[in-house]
Backbone as CSV, one residue per row, in Angstrom:
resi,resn,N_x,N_y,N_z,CA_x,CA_y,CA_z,C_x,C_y,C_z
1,UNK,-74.210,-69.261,-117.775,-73.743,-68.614,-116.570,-73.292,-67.212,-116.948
2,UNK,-74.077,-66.115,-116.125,-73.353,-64.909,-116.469,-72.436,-64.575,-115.583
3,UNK,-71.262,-63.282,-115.890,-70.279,-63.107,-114.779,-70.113,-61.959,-115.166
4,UNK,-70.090,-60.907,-113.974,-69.930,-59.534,-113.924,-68.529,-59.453,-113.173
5,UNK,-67.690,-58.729,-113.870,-66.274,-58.652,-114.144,-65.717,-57.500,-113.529
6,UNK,-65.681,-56.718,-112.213,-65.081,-55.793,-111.333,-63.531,-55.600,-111.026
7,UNK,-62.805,-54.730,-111.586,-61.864,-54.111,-111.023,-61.696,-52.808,-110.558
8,UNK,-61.813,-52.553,-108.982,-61.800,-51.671,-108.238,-63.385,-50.952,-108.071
9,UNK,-63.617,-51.885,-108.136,-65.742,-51.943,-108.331,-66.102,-51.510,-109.435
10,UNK,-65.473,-51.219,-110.309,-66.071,-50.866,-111.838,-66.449,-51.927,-112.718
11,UNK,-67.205,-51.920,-113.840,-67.351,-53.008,-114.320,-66.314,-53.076,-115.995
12,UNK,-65.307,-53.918,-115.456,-64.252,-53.686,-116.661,-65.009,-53.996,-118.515
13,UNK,-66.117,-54.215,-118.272,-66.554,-54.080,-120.277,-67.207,-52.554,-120.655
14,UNK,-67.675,-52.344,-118.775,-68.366,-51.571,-118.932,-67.878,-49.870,-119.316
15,UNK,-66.426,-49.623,-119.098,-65.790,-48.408,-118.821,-64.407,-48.980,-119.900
16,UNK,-64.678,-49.447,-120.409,-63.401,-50.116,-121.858,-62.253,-50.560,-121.432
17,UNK,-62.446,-50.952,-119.872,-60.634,-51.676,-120.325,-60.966,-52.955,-120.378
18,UNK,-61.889,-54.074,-120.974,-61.618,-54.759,-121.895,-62.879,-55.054,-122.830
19,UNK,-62.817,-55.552,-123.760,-63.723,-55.807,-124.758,-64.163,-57.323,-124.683
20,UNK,-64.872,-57.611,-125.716,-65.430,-59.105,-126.008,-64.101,-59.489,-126.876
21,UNK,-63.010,-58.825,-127.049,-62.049,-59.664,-128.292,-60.841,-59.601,-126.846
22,UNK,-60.920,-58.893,-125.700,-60.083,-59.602,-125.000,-59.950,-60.470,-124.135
23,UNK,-60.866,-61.406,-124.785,-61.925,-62.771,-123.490,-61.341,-63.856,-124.171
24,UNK,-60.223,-64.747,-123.369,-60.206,-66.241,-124.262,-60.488,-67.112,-122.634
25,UNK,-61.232,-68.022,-123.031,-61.896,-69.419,-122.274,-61.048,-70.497,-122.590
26,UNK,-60.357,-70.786,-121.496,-59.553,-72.424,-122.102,-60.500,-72.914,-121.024
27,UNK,-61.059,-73.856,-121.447,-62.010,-74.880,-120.888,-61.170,-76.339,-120.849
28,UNK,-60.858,-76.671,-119.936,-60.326,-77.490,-119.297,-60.521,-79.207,-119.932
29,UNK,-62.230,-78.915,-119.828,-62.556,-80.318,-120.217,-62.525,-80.503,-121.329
30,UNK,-61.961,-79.544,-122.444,-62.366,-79.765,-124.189,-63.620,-80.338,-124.363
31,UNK,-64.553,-79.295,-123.629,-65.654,-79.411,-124.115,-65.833,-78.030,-124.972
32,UNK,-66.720,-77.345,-125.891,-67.215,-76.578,-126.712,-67.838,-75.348,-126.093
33,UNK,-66.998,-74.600,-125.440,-67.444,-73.358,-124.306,-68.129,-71.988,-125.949
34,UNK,-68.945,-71.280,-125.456,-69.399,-70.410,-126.350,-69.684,-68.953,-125.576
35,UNK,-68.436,-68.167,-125.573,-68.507,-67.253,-124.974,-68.573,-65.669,-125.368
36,UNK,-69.592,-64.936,-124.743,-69.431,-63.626,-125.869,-69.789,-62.601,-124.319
37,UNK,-69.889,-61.113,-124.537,-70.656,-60.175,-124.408,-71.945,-59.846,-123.943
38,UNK,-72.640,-60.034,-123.247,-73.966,-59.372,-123.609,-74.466,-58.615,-122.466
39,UNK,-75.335,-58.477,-122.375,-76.459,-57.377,-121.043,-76.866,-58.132,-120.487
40,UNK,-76.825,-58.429,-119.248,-77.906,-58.527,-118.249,-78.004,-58.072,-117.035
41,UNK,-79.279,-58.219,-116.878,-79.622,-57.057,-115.933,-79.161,-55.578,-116.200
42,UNK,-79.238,-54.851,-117.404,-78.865,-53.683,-117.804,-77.235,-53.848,-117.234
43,UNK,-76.371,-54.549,-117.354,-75.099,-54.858,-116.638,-74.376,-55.493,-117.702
44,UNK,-73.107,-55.137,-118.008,-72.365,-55.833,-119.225,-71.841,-57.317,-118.559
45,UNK,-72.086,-58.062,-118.833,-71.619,-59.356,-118.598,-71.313,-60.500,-119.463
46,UNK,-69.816,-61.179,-119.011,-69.799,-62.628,-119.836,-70.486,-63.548,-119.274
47,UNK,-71.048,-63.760,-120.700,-72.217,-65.169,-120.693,-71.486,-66.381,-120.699
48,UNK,-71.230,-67.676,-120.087,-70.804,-68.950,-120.964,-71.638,-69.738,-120.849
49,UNK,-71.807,-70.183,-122.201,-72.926,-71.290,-122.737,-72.414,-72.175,-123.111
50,UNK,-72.837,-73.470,-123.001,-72.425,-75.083,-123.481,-73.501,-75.673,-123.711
51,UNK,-73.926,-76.068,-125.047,-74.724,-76.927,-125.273,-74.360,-78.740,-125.172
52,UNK,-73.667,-78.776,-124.404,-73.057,-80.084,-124.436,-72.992,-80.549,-123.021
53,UNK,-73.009,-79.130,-121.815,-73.251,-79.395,-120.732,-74.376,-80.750,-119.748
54,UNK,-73.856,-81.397,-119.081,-74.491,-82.451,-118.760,-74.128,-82.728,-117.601
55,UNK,-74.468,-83.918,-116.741,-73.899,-83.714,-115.380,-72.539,-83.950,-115.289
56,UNK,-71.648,-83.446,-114.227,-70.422,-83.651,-114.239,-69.940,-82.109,-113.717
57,UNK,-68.407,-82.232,-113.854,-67.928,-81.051,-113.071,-67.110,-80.196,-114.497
58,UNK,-67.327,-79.191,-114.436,-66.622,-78.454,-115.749,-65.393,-77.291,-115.060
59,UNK,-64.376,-77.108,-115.754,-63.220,-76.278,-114.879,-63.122,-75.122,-116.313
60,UNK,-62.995,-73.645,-116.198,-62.399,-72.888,-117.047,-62.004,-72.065,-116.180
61,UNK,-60.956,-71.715,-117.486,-59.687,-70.648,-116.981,-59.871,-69.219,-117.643
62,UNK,-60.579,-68.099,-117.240,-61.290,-67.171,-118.121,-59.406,-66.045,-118.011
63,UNK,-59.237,-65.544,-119.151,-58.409,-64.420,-119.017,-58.969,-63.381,-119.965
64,UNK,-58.371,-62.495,-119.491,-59.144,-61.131,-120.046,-57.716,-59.781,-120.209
65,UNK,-57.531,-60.088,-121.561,-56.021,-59.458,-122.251,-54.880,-60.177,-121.755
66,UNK,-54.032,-59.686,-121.233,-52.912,-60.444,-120.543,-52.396,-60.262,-119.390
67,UNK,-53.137,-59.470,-118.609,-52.854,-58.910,-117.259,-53.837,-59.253,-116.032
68,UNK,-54.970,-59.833,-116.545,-55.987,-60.364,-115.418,-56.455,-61.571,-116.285
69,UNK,-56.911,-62.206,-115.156,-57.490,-63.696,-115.094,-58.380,-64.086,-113.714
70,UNK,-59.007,-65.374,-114.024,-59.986,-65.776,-112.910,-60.337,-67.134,-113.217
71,UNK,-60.817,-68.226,-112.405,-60.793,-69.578,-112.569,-62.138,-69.596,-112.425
72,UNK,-63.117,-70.852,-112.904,-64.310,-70.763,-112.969,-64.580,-72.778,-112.871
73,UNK,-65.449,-72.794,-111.260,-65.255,-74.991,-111.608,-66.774,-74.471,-111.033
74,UNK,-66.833,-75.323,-111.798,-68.571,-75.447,-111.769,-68.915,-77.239,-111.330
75,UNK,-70.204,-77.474,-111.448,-71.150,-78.809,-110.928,-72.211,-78.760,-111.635
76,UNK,-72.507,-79.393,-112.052,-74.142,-79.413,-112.812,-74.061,-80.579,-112.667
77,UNK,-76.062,-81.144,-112.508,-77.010,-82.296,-112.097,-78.156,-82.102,-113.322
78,UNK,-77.819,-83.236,-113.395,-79.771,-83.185,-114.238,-80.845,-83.760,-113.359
79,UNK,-81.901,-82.450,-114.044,-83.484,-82.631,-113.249,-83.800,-83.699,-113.145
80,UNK,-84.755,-84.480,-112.251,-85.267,-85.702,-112.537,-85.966,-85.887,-113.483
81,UNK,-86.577,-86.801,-114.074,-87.401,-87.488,-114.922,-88.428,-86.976,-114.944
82,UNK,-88.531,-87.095,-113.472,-90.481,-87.381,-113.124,-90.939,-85.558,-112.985
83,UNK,-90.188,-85.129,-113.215,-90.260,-83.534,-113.551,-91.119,-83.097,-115.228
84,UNK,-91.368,-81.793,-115.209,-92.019,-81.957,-116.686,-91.020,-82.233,-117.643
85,UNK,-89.427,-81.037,-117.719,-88.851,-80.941,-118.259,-87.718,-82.094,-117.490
86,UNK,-87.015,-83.332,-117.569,-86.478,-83.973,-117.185,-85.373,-84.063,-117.876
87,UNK,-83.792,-84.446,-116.983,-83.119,-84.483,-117.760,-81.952,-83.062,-117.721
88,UNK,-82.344,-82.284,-117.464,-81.671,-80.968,-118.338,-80.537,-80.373,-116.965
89,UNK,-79.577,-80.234,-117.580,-78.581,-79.960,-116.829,-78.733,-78.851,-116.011
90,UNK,-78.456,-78.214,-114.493,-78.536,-77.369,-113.759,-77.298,-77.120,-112.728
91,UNK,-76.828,-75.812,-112.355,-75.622,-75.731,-111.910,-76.318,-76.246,-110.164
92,UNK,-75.508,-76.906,-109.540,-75.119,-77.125,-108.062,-74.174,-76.724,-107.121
93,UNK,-73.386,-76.081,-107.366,-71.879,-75.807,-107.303,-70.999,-74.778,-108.274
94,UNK,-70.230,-73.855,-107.527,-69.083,-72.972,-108.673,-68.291,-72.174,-107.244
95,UNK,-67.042,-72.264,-107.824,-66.492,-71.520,-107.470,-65.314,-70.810,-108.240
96,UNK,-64.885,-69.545,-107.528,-64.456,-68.978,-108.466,-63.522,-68.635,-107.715
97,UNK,-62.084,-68.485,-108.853,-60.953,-68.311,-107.787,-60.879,-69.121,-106.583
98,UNK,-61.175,-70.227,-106.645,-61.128,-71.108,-105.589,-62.484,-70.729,-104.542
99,UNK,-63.276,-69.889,-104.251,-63.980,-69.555,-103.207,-65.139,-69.914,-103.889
100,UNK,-65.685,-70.983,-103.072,-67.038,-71.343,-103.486,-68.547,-70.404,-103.106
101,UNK,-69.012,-70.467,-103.974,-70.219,-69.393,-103.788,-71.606,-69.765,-103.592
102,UNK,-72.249,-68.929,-102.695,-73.203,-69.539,-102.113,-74.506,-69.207,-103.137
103,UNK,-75.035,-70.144,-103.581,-76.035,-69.821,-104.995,-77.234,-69.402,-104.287
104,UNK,-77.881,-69.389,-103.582,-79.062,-68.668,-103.177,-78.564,-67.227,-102.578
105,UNK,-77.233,-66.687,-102.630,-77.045,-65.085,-102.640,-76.675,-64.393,-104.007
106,UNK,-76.958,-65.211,-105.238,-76.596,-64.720,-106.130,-77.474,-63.624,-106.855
107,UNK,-77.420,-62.868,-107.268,-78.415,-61.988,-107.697,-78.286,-61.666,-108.726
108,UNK,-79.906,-61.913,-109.527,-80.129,-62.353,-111.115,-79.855,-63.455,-111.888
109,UNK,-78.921,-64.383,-111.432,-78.640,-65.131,-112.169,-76.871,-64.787,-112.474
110,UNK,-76.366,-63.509,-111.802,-75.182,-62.865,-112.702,-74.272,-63.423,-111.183
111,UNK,-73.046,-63.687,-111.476,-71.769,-63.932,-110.511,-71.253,-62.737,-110.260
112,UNK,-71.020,-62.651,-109.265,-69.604,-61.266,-109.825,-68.502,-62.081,-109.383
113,UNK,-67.610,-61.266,-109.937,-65.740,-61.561,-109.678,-65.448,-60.413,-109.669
114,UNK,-64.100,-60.418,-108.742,-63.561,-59.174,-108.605,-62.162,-59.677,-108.588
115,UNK,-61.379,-58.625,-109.524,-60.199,-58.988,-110.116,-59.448,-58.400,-108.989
């Protein structure tokens, strides 16, 4: 899941007020969250990856230094069977800061939040 990170419409990795070392993920479920930095869509965004992801509901608590924060509950389903690739976990559901988001307006693949 990527997430593009706005305060006052700017993109906060993008203009330095925060970095990849001021990102901690408490993941709720103690599951194995893997979170960094990267580009997409020519756009600085946090990625979170779980290779452990499976169906079920996952909750994180993203903060970013000590002055902003944002909540992140997600849903994932696995594909059917009778599919080629069967099995493999897919999001259904997220909301953020409590406001659930409508996944066919998402664009690219990237969330935004706005702090």
């Amino acid at each position: 899941m990527g997430f593009e990170v706005l305060q006052n419409g700017e993109n906060v990795f993008d203009f330095g007020s925060y970095s990849g070392d001021d990102v901690v993920i408490d993941d709720t479920n103690a599951q194995t969250a893997v979170e960094f930095l990267s580009s997409i869509n020519d756009r600085p965004a946090l990625l979170i990856q779980d290779s452990d992801w499976t169906a079920g509901n996952y909750n994180y608590a993203v903060a970013l230094g000590d002055d902003d924060s944002f909540t992140i509950r997600t849903t994932f389903e696995l594909s059917d069977d009778s599919e080629c690739c069967g099995g493999i976990p897919f999001l259904t559901a997220i909301e953020i800061n409590d406001v659930e988001i409508n996944l066919a307006e998402v664009s690219g693949g990237v969330f935004t939040v706005n702090l």
